[in-house]
C-alpha atoms as an extended CHARMM CRD file, in Angstrom:
* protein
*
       285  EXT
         1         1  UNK       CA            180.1420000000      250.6070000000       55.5280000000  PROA      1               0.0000000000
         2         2  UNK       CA            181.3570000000      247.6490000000       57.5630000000  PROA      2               0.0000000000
         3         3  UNK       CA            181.3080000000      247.2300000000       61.4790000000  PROA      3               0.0000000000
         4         4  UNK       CA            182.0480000000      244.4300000000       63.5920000000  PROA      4               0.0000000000
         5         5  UNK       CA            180.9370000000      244.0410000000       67.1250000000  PROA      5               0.0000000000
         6         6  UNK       CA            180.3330000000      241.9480000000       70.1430000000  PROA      6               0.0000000000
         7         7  UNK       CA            176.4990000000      241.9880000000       71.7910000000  PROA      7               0.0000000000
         8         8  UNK       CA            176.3040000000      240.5310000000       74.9210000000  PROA      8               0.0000000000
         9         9  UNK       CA            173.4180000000      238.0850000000       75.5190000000  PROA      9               0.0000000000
        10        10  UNK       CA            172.8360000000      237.2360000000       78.4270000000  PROA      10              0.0000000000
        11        11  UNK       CA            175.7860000000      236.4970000000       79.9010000000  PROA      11              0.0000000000
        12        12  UNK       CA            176.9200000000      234.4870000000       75.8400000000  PROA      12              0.0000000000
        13        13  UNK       CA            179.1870000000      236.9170000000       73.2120000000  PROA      13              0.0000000000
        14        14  UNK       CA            177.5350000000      236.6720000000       69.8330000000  PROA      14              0.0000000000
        15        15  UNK       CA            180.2200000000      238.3050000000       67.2980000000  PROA      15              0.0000000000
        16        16  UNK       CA            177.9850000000      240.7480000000       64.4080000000  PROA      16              0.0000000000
        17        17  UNK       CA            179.5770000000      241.8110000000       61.2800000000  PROA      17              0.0000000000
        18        18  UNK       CA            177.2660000000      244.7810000000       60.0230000000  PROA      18              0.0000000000
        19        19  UNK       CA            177.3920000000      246.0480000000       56.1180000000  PROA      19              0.0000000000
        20        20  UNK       CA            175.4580000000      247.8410000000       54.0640000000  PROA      20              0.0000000000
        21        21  UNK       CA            172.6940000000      250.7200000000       54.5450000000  PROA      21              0.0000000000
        22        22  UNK       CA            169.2080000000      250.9350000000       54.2210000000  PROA      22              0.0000000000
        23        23  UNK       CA            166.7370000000      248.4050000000       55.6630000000  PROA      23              0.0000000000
        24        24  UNK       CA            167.7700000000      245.7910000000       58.2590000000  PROA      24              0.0000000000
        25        25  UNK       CA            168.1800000000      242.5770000000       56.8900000000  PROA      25              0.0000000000
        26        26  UNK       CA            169.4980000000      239.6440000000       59.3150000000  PROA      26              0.0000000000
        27        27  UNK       CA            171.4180000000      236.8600000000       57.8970000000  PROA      27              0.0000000000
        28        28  UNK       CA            171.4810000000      232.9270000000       59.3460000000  PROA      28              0.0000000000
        29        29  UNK       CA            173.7460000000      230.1430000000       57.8930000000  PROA      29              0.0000000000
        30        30  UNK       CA            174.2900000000      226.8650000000       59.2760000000  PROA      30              0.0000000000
        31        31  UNK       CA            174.6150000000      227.5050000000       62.8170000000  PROA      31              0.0000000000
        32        32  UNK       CA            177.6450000000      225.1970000000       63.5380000000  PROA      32              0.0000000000
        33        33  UNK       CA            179.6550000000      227.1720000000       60.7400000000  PROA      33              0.0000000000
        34        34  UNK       CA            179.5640000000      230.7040000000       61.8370000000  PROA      34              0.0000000000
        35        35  UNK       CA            178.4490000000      233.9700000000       59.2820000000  PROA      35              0.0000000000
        36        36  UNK       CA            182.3900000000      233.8390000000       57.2580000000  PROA      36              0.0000000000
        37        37  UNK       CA            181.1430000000      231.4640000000       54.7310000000  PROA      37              0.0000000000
        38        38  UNK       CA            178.2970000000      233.6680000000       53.5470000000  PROA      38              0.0000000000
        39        39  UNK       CA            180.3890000000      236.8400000000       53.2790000000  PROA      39              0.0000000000
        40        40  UNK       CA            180.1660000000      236.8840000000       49.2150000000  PROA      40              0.0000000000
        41        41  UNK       CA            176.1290000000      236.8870000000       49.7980000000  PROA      41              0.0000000000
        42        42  UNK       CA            176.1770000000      239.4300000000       52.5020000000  PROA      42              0.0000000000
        43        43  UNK       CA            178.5830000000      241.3810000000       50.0000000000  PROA      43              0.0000000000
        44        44  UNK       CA            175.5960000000      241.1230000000       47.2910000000  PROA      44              0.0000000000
        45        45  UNK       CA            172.7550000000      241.5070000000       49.3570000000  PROA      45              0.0000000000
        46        46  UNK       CA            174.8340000000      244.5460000000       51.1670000000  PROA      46              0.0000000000
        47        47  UNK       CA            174.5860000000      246.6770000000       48.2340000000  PROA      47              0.0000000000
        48        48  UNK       CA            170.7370000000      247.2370000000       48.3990000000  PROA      48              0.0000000000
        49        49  UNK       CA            170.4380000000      246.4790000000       52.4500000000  PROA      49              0.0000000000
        50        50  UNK       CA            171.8690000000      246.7810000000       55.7570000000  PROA      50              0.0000000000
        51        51  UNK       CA            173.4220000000      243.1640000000       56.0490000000  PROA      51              0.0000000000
        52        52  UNK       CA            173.3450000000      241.9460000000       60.0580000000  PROA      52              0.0000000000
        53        53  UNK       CA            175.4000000000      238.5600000000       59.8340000000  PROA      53              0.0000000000
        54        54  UNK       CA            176.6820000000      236.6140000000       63.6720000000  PROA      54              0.0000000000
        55        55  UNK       CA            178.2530000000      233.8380000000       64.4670000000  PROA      55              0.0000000000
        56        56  UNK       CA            176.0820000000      231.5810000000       66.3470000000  PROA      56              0.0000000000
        57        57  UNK       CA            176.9170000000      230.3520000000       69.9250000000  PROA      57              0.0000000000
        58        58  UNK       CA            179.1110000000      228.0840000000       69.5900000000  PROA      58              0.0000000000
        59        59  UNK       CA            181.3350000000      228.7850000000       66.2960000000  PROA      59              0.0000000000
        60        60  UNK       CA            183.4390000000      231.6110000000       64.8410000000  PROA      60              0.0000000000
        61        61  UNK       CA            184.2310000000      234.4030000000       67.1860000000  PROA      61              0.0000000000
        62        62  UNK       CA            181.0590000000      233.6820000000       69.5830000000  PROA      62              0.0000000000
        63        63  UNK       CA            181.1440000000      232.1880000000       72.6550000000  PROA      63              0.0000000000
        64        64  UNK       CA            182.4970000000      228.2310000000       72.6610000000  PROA      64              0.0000000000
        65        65  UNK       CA            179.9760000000      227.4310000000       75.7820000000  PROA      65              0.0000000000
        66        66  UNK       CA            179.2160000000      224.1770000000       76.7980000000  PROA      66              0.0000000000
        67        67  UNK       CA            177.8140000000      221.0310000000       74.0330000000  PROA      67              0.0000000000
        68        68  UNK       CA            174.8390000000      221.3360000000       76.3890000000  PROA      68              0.0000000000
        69        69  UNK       CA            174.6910000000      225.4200000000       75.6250000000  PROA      69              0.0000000000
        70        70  UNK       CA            174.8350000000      225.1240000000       71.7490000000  PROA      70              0.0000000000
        71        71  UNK       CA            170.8770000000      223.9120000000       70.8960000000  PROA      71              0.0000000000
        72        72  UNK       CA            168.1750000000      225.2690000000       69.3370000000  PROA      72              0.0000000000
        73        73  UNK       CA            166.7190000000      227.1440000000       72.2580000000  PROA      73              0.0000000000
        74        74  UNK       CA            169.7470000000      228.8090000000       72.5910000000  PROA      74              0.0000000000
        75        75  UNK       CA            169.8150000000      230.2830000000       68.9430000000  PROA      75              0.0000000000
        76        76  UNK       CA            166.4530000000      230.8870000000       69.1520000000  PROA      76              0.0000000000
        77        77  UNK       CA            166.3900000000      233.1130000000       71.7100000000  PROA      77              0.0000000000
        78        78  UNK       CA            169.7100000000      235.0780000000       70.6740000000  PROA      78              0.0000000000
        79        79  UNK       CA            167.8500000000      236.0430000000       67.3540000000  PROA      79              0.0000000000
        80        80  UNK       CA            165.1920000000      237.4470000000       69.3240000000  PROA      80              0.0000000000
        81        81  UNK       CA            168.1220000000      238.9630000000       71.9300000000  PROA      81              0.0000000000
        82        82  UNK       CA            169.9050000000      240.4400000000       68.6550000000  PROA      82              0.0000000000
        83        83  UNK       CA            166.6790000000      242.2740000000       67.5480000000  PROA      83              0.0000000000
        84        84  UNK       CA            166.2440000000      243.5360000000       70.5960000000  PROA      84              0.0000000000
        85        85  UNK       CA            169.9360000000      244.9600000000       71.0910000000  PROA      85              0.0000000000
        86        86  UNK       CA            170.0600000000      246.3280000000       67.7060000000  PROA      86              0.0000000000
        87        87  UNK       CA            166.4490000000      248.0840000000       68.3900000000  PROA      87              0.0000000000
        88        88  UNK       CA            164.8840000000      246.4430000000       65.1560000000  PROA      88              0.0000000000
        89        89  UNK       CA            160.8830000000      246.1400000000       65.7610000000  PROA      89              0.0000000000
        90        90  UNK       CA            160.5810000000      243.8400000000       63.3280000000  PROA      90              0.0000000000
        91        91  UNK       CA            162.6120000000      241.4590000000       61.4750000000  PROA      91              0.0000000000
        92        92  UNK       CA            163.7050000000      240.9310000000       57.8830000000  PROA      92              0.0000000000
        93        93  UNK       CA            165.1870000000      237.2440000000       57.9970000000  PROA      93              0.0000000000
        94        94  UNK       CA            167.1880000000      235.3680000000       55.4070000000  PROA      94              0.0000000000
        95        95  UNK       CA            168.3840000000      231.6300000000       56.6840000000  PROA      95              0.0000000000
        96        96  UNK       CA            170.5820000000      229.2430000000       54.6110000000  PROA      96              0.0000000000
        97        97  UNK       CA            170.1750000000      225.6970000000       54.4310000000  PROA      97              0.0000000000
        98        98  UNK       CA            169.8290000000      224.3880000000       58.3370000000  PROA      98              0.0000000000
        99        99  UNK       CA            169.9490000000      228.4490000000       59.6460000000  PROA      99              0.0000000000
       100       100  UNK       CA            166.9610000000      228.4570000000       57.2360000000  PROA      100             0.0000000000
       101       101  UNK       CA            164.7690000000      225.8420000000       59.3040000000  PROA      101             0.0000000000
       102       102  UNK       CA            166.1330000000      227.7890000000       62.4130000000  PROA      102             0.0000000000
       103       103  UNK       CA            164.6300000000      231.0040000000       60.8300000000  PROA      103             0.0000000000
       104       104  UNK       CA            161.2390000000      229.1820000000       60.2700000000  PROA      104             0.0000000000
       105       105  UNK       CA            161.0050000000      228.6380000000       63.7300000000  PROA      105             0.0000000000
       106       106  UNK       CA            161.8300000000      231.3200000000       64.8970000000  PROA      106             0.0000000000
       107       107  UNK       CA            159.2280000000      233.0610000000       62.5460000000  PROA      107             0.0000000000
       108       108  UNK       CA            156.6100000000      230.5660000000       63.6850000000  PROA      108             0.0000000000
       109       109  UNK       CA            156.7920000000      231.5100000000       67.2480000000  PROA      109             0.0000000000
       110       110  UNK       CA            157.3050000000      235.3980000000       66.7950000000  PROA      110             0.0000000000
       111       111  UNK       CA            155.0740000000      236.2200000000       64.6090000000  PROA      111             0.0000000000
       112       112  UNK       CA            154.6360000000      239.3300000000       65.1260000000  PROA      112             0.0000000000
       113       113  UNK       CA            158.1840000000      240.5200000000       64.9070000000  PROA      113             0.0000000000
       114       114  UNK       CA            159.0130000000      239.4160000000       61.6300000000  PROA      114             0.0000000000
       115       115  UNK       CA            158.1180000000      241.1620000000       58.3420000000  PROA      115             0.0000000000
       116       116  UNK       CA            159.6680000000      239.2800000000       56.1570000000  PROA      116             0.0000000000
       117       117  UNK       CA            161.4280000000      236.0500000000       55.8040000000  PROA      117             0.0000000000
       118       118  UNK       CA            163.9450000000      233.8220000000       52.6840000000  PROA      118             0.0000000000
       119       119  UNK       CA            164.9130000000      230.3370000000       53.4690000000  PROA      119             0.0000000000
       120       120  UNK       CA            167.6780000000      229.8850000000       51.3330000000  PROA      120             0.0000000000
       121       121  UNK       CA            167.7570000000      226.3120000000       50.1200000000  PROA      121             0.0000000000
       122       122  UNK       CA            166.2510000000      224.7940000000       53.2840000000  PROA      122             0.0000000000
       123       123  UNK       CA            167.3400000000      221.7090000000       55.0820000000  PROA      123             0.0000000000
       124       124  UNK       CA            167.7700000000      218.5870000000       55.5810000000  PROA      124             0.0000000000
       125       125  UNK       CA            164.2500000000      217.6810000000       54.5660000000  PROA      125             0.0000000000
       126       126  UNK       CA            161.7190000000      216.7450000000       58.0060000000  PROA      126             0.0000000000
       127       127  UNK       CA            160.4030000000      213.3400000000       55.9570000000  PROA      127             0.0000000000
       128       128  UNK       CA            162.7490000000      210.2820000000       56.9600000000  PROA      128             0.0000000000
       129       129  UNK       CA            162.4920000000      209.4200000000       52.9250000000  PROA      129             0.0000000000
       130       130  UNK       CA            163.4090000000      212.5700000000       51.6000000000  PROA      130             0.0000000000
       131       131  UNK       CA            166.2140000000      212.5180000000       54.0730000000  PROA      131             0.0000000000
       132       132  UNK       CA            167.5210000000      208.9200000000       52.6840000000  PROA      132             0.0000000000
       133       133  UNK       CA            167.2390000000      210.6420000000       49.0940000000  PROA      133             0.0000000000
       134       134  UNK       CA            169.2760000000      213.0910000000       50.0730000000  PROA      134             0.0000000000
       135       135  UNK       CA            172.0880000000      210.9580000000       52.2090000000  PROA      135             0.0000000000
       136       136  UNK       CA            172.3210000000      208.8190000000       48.9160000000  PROA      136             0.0000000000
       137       137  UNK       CA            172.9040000000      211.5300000000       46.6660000000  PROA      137             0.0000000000
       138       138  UNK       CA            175.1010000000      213.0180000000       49.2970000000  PROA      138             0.0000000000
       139       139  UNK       CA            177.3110000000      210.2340000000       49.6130000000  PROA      139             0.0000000000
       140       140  UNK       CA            177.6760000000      209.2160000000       45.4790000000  PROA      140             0.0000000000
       141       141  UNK       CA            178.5060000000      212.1410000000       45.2890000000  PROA      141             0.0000000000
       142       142  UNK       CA            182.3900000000      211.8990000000       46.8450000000  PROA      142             0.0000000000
       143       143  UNK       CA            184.9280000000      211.2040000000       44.3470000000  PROA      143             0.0000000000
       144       144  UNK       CA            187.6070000000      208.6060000000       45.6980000000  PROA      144             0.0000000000
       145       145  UNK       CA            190.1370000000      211.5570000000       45.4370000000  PROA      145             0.0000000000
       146       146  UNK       CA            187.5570000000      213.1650000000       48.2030000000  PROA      146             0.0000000000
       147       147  UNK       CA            187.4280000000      210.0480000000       50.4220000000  PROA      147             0.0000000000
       148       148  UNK       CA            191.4340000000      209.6880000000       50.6390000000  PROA      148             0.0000000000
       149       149  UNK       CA            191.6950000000      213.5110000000       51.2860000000  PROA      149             0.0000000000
       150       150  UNK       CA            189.4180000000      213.2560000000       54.3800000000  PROA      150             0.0000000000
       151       151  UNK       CA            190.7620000000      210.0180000000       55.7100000000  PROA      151             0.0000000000
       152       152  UNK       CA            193.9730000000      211.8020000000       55.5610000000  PROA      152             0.0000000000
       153       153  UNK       CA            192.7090000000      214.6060000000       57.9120000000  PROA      153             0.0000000000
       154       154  UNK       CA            190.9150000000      213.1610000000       60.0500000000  PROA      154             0.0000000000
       155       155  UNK       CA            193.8940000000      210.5290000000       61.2350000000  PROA      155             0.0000000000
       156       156  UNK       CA            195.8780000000      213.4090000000       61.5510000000  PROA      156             0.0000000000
       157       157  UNK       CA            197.0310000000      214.7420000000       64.8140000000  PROA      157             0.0000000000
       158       158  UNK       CA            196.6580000000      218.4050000000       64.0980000000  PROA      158             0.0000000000
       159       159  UNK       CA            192.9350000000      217.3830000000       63.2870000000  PROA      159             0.0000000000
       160       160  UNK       CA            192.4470000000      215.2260000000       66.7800000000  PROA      160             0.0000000000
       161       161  UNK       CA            193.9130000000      218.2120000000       68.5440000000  PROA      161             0.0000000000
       162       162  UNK       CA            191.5960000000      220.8500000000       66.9880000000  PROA      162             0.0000000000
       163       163  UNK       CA            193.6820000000      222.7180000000       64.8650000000  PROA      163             0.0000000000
       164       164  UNK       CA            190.9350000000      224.9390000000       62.7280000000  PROA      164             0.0000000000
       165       165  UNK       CA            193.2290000000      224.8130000000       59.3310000000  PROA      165             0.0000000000
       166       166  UNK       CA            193.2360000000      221.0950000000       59.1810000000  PROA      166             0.0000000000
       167       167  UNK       CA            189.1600000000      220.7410000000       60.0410000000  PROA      167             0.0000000000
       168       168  UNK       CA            188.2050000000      223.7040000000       58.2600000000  PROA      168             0.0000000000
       169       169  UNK       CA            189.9350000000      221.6070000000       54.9710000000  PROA      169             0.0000000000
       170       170  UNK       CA            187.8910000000      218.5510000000       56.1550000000  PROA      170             0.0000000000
       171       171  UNK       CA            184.5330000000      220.4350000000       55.5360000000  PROA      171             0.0000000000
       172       172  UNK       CA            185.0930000000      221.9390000000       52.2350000000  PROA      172             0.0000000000
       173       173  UNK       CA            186.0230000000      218.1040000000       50.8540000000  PROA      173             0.0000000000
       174       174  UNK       CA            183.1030000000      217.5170000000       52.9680000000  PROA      174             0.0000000000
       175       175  UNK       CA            180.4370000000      219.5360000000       51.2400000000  PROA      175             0.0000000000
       176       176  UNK       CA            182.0340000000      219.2270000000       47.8980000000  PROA      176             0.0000000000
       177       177  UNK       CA            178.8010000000      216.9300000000       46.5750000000  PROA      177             0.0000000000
       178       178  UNK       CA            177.0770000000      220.1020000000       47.1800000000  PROA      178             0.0000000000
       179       179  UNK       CA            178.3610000000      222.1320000000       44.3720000000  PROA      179             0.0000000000
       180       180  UNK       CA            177.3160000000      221.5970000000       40.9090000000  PROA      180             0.0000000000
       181       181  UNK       CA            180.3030000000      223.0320000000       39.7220000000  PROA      181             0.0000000000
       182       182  UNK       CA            183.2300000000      221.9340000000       41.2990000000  PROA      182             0.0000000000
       183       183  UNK       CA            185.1240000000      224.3610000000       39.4540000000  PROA      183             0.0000000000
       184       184  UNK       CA            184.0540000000      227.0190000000       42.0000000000  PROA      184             0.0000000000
       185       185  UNK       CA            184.5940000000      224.5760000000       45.3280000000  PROA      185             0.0000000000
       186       186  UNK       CA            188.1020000000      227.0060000000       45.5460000000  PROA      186             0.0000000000
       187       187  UNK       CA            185.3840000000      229.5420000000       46.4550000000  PROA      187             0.0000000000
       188       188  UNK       CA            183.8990000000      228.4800000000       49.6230000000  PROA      188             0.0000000000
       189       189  UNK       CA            185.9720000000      229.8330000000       52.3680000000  PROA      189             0.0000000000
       190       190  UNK       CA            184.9750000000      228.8760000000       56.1310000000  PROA      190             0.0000000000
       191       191  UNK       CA            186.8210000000      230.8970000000       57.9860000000  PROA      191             0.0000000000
       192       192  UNK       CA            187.1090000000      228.3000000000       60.7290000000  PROA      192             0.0000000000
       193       193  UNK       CA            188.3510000000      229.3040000000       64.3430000000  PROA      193             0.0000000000
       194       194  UNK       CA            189.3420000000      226.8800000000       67.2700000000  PROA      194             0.0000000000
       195       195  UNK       CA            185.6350000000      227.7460000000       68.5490000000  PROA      195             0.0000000000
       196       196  UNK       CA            183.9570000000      226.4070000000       65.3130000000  PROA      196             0.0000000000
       197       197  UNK       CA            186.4360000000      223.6420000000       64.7490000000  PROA      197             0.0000000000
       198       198  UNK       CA            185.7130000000      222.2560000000       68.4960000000  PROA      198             0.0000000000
       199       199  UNK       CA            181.7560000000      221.6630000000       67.6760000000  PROA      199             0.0000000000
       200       200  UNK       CA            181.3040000000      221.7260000000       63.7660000000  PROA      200             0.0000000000
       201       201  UNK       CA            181.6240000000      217.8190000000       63.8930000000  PROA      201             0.0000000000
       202       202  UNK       CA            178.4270000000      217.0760000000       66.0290000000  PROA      202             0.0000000000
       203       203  UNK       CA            176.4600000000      219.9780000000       65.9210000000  PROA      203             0.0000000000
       204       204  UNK       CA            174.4700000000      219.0460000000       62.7640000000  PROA      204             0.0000000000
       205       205  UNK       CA            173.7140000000      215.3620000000       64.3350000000  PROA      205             0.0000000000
       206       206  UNK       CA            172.1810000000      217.2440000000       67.4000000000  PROA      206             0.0000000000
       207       207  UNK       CA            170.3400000000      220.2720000000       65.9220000000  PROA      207             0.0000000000
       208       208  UNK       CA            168.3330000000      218.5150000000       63.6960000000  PROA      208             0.0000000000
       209       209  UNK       CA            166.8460000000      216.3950000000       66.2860000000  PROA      209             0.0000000000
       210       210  UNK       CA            165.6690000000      219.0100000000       68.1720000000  PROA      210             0.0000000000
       211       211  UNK       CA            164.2210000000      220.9690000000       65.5440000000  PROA      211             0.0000000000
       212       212  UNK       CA            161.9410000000      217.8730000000       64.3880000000  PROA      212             0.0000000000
       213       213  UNK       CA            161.3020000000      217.7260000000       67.9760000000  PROA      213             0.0000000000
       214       214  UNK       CA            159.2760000000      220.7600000000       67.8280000000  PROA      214             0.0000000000
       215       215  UNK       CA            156.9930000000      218.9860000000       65.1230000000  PROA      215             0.0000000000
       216       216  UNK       CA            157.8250000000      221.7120000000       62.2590000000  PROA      216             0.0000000000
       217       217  UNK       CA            155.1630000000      220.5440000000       59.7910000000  PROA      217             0.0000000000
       218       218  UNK       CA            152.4860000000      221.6220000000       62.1680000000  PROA      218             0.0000000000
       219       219  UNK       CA            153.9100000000      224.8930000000       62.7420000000  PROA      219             0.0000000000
       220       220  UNK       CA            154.3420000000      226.1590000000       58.9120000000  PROA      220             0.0000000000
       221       221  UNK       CA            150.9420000000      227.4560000000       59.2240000000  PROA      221             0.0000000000
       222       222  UNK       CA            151.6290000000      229.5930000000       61.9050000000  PROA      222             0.0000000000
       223       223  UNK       CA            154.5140000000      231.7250000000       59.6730000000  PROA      223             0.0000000000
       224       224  UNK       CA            152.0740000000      235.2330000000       58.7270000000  PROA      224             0.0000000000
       225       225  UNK       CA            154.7050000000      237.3120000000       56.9000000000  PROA      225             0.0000000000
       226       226  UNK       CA            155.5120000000      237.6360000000       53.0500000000  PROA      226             0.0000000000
       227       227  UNK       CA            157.9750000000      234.4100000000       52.7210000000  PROA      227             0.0000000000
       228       228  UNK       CA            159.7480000000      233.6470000000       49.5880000000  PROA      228             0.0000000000
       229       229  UNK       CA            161.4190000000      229.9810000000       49.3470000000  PROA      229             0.0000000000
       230       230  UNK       CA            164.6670000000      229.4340000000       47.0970000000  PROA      230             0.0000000000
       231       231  UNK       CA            165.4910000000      225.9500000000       45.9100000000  PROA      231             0.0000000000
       232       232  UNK       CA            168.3330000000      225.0310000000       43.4730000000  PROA      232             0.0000000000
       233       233  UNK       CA            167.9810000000      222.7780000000       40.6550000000  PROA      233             0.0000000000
       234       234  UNK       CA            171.2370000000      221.0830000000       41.5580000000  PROA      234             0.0000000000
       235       235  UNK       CA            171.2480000000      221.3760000000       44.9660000000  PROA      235             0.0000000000
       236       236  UNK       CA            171.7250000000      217.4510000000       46.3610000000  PROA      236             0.0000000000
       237       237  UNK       CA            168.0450000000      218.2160000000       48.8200000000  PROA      237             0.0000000000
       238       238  UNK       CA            165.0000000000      217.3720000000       47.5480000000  PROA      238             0.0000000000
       239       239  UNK       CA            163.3010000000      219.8840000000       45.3380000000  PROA      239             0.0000000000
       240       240  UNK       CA            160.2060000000      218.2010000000       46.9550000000  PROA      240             0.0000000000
       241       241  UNK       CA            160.8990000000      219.3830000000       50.5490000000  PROA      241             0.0000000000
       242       242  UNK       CA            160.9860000000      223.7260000000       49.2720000000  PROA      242             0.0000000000
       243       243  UNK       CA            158.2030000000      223.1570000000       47.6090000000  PROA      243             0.0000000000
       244       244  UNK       CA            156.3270000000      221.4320000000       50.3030000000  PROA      244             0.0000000000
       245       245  UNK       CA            157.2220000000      224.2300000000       52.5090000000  PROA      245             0.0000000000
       246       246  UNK       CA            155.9550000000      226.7670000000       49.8040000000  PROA      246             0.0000000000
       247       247  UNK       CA            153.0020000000      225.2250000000       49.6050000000  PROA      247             0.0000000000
       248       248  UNK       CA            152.4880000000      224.9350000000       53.4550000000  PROA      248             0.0000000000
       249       249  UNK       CA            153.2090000000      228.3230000000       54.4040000000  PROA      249             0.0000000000
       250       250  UNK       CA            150.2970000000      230.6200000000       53.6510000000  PROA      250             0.0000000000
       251       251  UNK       CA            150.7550000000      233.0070000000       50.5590000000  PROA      251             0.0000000000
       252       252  UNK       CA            154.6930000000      232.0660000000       49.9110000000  PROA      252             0.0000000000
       253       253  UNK       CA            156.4820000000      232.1260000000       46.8200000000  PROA      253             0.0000000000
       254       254  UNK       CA            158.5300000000      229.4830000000       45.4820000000  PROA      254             0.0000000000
       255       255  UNK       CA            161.7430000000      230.2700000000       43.0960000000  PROA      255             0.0000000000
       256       256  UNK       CA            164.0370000000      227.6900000000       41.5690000000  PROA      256             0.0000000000
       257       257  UNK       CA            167.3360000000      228.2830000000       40.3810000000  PROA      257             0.0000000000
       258       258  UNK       CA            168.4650000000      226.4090000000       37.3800000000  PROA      258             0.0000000000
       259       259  UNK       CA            171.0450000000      225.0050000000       37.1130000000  PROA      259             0.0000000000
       260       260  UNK       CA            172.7620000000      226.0610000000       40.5470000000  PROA      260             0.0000000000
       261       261  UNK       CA            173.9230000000      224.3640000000       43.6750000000  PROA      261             0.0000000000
       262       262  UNK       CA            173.4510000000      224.3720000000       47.5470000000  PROA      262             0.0000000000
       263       263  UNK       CA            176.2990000000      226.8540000000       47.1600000000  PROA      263             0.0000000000
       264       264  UNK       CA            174.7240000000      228.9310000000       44.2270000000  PROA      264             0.0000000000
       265       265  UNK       CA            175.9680000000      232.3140000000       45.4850000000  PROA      265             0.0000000000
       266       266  UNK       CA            179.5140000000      231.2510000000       44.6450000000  PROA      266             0.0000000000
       267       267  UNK       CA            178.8250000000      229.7980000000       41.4410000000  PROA      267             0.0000000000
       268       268  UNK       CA            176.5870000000      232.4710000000       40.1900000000  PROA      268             0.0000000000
       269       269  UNK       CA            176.4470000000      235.9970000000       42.7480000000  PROA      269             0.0000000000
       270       270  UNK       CA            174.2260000000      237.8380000000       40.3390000000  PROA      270             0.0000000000
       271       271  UNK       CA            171.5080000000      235.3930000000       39.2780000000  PROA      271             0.0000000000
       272       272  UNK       CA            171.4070000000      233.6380000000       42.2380000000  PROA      272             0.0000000000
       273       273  UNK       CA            170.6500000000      236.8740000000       44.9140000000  PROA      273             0.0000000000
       274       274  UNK       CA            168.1910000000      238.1600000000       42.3700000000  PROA      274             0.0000000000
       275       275  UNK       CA            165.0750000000      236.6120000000       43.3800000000  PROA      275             0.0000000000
       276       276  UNK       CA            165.8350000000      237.2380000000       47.0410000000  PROA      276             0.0000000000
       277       277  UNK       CA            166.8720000000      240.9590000000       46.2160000000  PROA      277             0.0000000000
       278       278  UNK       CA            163.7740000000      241.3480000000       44.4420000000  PROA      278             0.0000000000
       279       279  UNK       CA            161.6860000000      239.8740000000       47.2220000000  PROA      279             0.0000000000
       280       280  UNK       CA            163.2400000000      242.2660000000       49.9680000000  PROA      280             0.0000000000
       281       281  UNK       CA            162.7190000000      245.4060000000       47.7070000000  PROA      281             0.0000000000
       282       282  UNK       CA            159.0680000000      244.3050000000       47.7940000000  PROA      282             0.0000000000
       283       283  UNK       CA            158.2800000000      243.3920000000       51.2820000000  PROA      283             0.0000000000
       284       284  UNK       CA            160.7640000000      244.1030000000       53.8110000000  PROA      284             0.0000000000
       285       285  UNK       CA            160.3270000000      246.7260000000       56.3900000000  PROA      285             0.0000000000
């Protein structure tokens, strides 16, 4: 079963896609992107829970707002506004890569309504070394074919004027280092709108600020529900940083994926929602 709908917040449109039955499970991706490029994980995950997957403010078919709108206070407080709306007590929370640091937050500073939380190959990393490591590997990893196809976009006028086609193309070239096997790039599907298209560009540059702002390191200790962390062996951030935050969050687990990417859901559905499948059966409420 699939619904869509739109939940007022107060006074901002976040746009849910539902799917699934059974337990409540609430989904987070990079918050600039919006929930489309997740859809083949919801579609996995869906088939033992109740998937709840949003755009955040600011992308897909939730509300553009204002630069100053889109921050991490904002999508703070419309997770906690979508668990209240949808009458969940407490929260089952998954979070991909940057929507995964978002989801530790959030779990740090509402404790008690989460049961249970996944952060999907978490990041970028909070030590300023770890985060060279990973802007080095990031950028060896274009191939020159990459670099002409973005410089191509990005001069073009359909990109300057917004056009969601044209910067939707710039940001699968874009994460293309992140895939292990670029065989299964064709795969990643963003599902850009003018909405997403209009902040994608910056909104990485000025979450991650804030969220170091709130000094994360001290707050891991805070987190009291079952957490499970997933790393990929060939995912381009630090296997260092997951396991740091497995080790820093009391009574985590830690699961690596060999031989998969930032993107691992793509390249392999089955193996790669196992662990996190497995993990939900066992603690989520």
């Amino acid at each position: 079963m699939e619904t869509e709908t739109t939940i007022q917040l107060d006074g901002v449109e976040i746009f849910v896609d539902s799917r699934g039955t059974g337990t409540p499970v609430f989904v987070l991706g990079g918050p600039w992107l919006g929930h489309y490029y997740l859809r083949q994980f919801h579609d996995e995950l869906a088939k033992e829970f109740s998937v709840i997957a949003y755009d955040p403010r600011g992308s897909g078919r939730s509300s553009p707002l204002t630069d100053n709108e889109i921050n991490l206070r904002g999508h703070l407080d419309d997770l906690e506004g979508l668990r209240r709306a949808l009458n969940v007590g407490k929260m089952n929370l998954v979070g991909h890569s940057m929507g995964a640091l978002v989801s530790l937050l959030y779990s740090a500073t509402h404790t008690s309504e989460v049961a249970s939380l996944v952060l999907l190959h978490p990041g970028p990393p909070f030590d300023p070394q770890m985060q060279k490591e990973l802007h080095r590997a990031f950028v060896s990893g274009f191939t020159s074919e990459d670099r002409t196809t973005m410089q191509r976009l990005t001069s073009s006028s359909l990109f300057k004027a917004g056009d969601a086609k044209t910067h939707q193309d710039y940001f699968e070239t874009l994460y293309s280092p992140f895939f292990a096997d670029r065989a299964t790039l064709a795969r990643l599907q963003f599902g850009f709108t003018s909405t997403t298209a209009q902040y994608a560009l910056s909104a990485e540059e000025r979450l991650l600020p804030e969220i170091l702002a709130q000094d994360p390191v001290t707050m891991l200790g805070r987190i009291q529900c079952p957490t499970l962390v997933v790393h990929a062996e060939r995912d381009l951030i630090p296997e260092a940083f997951a396991r740091f935050l497995a080790n820093s969050i009391p009574g985590s687990e830690f699961v690596l994926l060999e031989g998969l990417g930032h993107f691992g859901y793509l390249e392999d559905p089955g193996r790669h929602i196992a662990p996190t499948i497995e993990f939900l059966k066992r603690v989520a409420k």
